[in-house]
N, CA, C and O atoms as a CHARMM CRD file, in Angstrom:
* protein
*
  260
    1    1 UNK  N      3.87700  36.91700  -6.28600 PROA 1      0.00000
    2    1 UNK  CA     2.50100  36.51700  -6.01800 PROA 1      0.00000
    3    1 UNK  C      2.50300  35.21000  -5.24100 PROA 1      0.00000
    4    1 UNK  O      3.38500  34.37400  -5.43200 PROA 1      0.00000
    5    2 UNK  N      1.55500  35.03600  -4.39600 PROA 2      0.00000
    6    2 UNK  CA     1.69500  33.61300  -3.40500 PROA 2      0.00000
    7    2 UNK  C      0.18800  33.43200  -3.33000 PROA 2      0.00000
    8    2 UNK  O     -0.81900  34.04900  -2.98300 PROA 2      0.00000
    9    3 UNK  N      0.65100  31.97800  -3.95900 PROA 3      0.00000
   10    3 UNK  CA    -0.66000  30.87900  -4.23200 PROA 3      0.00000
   11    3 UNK  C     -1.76800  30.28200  -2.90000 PROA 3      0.00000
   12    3 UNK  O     -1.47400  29.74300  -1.83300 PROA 3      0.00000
   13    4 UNK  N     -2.87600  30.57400  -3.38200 PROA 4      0.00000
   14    4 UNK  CA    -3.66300  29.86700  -2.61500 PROA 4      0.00000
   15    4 UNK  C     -3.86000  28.41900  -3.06800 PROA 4      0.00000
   16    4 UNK  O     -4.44800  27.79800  -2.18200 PROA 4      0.00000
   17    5 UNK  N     -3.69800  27.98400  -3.68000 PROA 5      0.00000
   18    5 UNK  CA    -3.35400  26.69900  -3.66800 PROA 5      0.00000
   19    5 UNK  C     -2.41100  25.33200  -3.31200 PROA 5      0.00000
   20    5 UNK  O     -1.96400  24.37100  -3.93800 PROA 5      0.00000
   21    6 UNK  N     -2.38300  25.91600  -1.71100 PROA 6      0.00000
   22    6 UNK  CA    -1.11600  25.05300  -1.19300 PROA 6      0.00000
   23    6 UNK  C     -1.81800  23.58400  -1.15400 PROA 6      0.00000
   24    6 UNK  O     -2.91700  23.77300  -0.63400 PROA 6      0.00000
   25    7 UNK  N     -1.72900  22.74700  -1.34800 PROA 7      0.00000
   26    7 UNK  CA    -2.32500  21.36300  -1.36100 PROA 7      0.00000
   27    7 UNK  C     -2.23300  20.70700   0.40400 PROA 7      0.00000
   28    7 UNK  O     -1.20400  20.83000   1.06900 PROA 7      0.00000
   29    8 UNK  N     -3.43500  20.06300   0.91200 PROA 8      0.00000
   30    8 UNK  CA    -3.05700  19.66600   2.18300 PROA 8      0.00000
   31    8 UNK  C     -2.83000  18.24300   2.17900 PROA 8      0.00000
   32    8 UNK  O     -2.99000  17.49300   3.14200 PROA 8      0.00000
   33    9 UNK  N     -2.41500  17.90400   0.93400 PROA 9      0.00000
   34    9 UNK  CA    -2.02000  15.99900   0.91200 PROA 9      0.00000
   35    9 UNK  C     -1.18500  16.03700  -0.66400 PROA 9      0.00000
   36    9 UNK  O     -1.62900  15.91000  -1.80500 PROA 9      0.00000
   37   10 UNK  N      0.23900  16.27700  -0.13400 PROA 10     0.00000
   38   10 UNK  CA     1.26700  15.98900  -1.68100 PROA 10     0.00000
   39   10 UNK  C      1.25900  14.84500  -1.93800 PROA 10     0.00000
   40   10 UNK  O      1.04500  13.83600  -1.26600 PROA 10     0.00000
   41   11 UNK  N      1.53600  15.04600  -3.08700 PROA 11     0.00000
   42   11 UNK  CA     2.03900  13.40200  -3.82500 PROA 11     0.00000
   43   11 UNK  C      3.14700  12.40400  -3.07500 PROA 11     0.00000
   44   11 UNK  O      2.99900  11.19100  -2.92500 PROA 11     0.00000
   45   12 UNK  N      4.61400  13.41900  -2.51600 PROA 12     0.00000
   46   12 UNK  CA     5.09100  12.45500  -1.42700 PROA 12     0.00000
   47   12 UNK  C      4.23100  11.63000  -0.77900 PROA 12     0.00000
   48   12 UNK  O      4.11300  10.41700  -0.94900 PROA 12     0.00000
   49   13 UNK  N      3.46300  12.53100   0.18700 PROA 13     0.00000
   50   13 UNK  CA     2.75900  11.85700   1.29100 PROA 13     0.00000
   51   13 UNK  C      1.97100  10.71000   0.99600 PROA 13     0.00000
   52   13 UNK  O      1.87400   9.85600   1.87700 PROA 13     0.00000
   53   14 UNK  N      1.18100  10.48300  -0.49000 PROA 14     0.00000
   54   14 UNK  CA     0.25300   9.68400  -1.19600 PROA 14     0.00000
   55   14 UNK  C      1.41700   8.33600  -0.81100 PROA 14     0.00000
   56   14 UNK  O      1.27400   7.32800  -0.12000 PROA 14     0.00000
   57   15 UNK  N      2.75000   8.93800  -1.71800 PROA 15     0.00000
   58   15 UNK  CA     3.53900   7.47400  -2.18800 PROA 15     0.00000
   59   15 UNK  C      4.04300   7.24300  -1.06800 PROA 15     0.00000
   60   15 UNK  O      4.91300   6.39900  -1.28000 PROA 15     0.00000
   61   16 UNK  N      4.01400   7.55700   0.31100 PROA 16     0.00000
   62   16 UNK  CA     5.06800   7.47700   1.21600 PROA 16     0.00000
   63   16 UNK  C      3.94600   6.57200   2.47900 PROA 16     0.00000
   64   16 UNK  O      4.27500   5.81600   3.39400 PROA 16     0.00000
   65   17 UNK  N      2.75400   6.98100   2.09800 PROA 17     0.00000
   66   17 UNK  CA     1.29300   6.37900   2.70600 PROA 17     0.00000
   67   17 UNK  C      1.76800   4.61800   3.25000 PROA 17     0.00000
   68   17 UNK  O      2.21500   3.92000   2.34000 PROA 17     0.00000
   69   18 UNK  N      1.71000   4.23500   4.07200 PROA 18     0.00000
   70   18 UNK  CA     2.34200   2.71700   4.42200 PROA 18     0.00000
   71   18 UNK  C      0.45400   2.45100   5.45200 PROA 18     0.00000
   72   18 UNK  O     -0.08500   3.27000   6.19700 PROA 18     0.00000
   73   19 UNK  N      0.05100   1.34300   5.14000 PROA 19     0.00000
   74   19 UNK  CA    -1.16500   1.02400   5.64000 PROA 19     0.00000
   75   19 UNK  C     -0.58100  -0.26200   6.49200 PROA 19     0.00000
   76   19 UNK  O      0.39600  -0.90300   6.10400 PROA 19     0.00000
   77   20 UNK  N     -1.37500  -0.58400   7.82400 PROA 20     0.00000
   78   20 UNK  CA    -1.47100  -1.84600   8.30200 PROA 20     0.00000
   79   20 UNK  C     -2.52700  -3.11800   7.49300 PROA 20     0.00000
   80   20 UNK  O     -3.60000  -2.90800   6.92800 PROA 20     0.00000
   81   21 UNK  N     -1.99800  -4.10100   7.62000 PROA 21     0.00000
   82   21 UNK  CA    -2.24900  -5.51300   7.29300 PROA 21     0.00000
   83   21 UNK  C     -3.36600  -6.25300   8.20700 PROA 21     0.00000
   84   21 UNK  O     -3.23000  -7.10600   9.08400 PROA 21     0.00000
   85   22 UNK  N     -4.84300  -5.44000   7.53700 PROA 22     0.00000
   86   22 UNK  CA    -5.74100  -6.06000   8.79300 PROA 22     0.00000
   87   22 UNK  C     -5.56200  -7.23100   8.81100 PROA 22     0.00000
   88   22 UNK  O     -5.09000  -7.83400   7.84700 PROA 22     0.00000
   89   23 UNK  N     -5.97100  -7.90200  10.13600 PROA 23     0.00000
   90   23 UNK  CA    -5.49100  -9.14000  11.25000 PROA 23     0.00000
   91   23 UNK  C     -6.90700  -9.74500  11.10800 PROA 23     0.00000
   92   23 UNK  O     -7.02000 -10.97000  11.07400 PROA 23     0.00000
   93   24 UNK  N     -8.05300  -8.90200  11.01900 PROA 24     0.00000
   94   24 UNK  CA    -9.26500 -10.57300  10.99800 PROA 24     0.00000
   95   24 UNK  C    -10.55100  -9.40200   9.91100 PROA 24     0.00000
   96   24 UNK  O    -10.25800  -8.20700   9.86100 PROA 24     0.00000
   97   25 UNK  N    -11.53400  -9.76500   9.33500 PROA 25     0.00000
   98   25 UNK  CA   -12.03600  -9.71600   8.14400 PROA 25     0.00000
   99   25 UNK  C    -11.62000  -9.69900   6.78900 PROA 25     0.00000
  100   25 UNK  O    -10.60100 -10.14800   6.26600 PROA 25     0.00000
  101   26 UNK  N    -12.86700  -8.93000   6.18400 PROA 26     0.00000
  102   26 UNK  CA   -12.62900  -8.52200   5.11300 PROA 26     0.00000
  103   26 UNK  C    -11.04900  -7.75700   4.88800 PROA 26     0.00000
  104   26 UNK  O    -10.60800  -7.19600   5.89100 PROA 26     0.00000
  105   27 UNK  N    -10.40800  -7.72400   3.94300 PROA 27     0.00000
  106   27 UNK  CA    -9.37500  -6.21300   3.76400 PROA 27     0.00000
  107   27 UNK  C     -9.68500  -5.79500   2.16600 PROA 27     0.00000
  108   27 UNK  O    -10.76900  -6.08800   1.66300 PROA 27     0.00000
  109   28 UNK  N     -8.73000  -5.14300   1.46900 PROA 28     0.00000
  110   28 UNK  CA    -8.47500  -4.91300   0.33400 PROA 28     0.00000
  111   28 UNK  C     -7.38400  -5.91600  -0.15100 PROA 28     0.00000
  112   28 UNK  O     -6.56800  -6.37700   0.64700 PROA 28     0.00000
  113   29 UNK  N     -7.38300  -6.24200  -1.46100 PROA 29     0.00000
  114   29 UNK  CA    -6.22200  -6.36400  -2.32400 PROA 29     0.00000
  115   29 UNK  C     -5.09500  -5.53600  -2.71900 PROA 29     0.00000
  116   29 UNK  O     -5.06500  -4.78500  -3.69400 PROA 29     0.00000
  117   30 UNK  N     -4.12900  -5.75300  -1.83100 PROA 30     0.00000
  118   30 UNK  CA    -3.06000  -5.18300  -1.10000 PROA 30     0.00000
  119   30 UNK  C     -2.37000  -4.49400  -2.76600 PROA 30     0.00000
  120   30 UNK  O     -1.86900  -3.37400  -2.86200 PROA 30     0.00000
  121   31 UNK  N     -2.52100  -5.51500  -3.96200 PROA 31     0.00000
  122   31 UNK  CA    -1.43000  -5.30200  -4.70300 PROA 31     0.00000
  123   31 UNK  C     -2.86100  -3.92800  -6.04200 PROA 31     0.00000
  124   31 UNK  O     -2.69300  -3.33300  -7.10700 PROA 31     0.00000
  125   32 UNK  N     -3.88100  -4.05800  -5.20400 PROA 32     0.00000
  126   32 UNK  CA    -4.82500  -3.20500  -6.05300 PROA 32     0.00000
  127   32 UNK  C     -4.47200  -1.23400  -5.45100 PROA 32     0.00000
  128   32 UNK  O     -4.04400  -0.20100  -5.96500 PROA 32     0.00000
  129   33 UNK  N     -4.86500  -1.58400  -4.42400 PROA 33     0.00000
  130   33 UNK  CA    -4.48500  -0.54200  -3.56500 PROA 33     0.00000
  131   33 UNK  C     -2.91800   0.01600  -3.85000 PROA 33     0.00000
  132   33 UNK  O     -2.73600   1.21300  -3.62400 PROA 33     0.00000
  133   34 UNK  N     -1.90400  -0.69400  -4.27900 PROA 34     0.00000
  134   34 UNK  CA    -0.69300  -0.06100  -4.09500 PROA 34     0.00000
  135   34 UNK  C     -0.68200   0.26700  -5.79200 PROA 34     0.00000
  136   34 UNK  O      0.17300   0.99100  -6.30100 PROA 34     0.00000
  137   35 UNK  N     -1.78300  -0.39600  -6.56800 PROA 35     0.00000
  138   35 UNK  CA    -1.64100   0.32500  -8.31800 PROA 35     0.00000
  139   35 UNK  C     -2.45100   1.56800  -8.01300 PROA 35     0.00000
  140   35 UNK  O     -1.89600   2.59300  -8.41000 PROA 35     0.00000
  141   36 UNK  N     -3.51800   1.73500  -7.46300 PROA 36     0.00000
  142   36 UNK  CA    -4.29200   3.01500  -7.39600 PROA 36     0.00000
  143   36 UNK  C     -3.29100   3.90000  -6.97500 PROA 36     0.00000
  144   36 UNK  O     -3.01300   4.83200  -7.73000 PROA 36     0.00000
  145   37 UNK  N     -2.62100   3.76900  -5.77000 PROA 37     0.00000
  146   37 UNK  CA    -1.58700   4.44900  -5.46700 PROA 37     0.00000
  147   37 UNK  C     -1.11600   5.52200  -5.78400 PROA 37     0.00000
  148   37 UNK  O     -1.03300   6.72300  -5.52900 PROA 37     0.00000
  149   38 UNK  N     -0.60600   4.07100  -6.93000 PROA 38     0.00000
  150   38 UNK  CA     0.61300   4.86800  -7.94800 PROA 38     0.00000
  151   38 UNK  C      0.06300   5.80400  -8.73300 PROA 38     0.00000
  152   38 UNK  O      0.55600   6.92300  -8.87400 PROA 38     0.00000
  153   39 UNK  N     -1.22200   5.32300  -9.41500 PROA 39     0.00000
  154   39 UNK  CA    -2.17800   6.59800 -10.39700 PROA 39     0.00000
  155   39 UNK  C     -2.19400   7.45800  -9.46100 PROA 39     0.00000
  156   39 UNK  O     -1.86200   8.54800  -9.92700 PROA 39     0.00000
  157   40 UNK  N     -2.38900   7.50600  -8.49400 PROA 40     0.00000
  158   40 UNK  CA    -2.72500   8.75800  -8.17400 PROA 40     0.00000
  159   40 UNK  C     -1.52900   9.72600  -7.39200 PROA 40     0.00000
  160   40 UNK  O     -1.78900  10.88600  -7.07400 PROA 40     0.00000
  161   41 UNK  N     -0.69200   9.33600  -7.22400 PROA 41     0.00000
  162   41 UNK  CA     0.81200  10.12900  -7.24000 PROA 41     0.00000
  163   41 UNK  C      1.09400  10.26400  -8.50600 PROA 41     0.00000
  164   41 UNK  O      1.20700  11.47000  -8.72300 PROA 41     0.00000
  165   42 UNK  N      1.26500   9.66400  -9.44500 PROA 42     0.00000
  166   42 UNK  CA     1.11100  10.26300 -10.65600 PROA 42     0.00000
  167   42 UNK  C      0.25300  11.65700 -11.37600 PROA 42     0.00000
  168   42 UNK  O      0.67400  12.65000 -11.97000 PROA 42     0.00000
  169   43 UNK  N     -1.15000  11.19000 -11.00000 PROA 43     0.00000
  170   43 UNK  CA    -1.76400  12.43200 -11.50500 PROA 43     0.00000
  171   43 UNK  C     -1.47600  13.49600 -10.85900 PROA 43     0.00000
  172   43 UNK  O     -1.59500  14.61300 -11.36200 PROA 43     0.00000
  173   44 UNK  N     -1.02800  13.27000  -9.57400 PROA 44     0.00000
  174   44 UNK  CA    -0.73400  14.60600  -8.64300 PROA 44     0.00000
  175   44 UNK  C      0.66900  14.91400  -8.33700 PROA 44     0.00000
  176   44 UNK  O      1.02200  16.03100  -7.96100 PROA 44     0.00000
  177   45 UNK  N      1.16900  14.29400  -8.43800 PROA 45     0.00000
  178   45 UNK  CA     2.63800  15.37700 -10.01700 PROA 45     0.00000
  179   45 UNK  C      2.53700  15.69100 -11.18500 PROA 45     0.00000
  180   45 UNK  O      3.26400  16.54400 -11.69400 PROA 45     0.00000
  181   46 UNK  N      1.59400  15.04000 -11.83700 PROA 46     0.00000
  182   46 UNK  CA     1.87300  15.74900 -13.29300 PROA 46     0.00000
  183   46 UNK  C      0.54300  17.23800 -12.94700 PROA 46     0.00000
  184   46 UNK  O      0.19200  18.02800 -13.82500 PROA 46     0.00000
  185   47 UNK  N      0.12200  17.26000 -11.74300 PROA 47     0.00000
  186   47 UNK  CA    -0.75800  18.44700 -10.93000 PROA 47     0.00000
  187   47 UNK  C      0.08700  19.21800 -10.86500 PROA 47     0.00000
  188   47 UNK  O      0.42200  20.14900 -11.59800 PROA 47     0.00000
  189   48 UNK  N      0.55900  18.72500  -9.70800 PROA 48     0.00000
  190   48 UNK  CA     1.80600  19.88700  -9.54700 PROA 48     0.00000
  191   48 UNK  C      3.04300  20.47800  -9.96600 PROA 48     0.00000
  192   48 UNK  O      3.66400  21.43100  -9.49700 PROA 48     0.00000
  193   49 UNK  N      3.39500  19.36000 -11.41400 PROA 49     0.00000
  194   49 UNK  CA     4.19000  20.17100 -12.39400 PROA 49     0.00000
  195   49 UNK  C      3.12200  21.08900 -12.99900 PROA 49     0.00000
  196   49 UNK  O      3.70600  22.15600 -12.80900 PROA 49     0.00000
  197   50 UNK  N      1.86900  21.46200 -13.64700 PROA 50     0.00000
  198   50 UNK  CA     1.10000  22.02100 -14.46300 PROA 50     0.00000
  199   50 UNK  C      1.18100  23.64600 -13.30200 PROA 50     0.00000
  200   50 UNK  O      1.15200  24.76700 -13.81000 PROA 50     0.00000
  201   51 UNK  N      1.28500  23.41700 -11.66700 PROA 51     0.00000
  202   51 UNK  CA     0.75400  23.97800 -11.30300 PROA 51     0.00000
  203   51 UNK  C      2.28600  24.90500 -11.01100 PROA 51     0.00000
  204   51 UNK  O      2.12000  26.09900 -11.26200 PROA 51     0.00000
  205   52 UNK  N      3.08500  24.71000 -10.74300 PROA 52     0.00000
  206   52 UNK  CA     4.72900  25.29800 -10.83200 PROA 52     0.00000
  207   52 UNK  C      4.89500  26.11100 -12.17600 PROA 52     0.00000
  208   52 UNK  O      5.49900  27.17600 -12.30300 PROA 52     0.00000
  209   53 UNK  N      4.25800  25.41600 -13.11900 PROA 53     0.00000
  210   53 UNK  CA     4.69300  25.79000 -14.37700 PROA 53     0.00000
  211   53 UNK  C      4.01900  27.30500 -14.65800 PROA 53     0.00000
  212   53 UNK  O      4.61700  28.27000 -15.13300 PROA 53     0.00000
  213   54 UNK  N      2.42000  27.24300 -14.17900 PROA 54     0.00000
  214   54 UNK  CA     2.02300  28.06800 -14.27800 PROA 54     0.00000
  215   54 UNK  C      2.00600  29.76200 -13.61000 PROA 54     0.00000
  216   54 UNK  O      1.77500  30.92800 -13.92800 PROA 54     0.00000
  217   55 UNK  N      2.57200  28.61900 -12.10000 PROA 55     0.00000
  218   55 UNK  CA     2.95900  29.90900 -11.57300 PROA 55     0.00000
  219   55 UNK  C      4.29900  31.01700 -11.96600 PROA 55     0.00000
  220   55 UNK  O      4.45600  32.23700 -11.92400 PROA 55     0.00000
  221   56 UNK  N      5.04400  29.95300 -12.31900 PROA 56     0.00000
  222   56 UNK  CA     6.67800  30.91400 -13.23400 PROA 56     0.00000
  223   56 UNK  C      6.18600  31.57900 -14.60200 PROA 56     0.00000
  224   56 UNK  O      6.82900  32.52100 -15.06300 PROA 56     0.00000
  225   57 UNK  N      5.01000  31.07600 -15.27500 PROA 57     0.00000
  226   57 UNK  CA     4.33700  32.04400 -15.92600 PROA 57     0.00000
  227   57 UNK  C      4.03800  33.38700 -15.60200 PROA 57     0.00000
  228   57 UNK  O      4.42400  34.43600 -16.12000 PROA 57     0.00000
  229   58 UNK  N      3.04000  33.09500 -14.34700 PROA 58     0.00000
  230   58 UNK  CA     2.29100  34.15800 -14.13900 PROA 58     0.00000
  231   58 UNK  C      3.52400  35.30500 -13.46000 PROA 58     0.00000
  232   58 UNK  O      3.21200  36.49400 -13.38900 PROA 58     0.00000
  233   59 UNK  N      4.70600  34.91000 -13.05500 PROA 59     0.00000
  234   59 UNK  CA     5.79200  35.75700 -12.17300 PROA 59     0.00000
  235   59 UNK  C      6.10800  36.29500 -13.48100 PROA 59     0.00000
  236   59 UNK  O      5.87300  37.48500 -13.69000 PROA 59     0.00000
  237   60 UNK  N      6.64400  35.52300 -14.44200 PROA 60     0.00000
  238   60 UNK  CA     7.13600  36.37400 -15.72400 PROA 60     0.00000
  239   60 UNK  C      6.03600  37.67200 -16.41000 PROA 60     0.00000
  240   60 UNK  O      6.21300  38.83300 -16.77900 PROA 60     0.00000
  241   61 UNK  N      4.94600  36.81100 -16.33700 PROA 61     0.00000
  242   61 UNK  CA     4.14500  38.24000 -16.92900 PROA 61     0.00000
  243   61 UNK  C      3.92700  39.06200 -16.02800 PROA 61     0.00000
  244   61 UNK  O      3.85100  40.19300 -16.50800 PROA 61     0.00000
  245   62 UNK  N      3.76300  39.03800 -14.74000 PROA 62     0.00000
  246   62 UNK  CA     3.45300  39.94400 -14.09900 PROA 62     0.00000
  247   62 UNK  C      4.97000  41.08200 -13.88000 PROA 62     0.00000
  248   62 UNK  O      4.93300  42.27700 -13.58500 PROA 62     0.00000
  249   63 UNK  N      5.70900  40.57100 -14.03400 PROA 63     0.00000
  250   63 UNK  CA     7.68200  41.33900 -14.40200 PROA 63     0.00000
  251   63 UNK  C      7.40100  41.98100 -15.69600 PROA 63     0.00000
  252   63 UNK  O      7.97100  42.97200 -16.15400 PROA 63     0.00000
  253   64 UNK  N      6.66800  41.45100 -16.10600 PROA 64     0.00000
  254   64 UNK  CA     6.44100  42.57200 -17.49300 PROA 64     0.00000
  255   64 UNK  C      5.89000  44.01000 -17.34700 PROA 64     0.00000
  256   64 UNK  O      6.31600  45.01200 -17.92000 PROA 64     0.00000
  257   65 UNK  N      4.87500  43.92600 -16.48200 PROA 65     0.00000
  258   65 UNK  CA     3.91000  45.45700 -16.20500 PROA 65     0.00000
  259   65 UNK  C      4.68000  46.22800 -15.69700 PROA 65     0.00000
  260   65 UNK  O      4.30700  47.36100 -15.39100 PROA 65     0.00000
């Protein structure tokens, strides 16, 4: 069976994300932005372990019929 749920932004890509150092205004808090980051490569592996997991489920039961 093949998933429609291919994701169009992995968790690599999240943690691998490198931003420029705006040069004149406002910016963000560089060290806020790189904790959100991390939550959120986090939640989106422990996504895409839930989502692997489920699919070797669904291959096993469906080997059953």
């Amino acid at each position: 069976m093949t998933s429609d749920l291919n994701p169009r932004l992995t968790s690599q890509e999240v943690a691998d994300a490198v931003f420029p150092i705006a040069k004149f205004g406002q910016g963000y808090d560089l060290l806020e932005v790189d904790a959100f980051l991390d939550a959120v490569v986090a939640a989106m592996q422990d996504l895409e372990a839930t989502v692997a997991s489920l699919q070797e489920q669904v291959a096993r039961l469906e080997g059953r019929q």
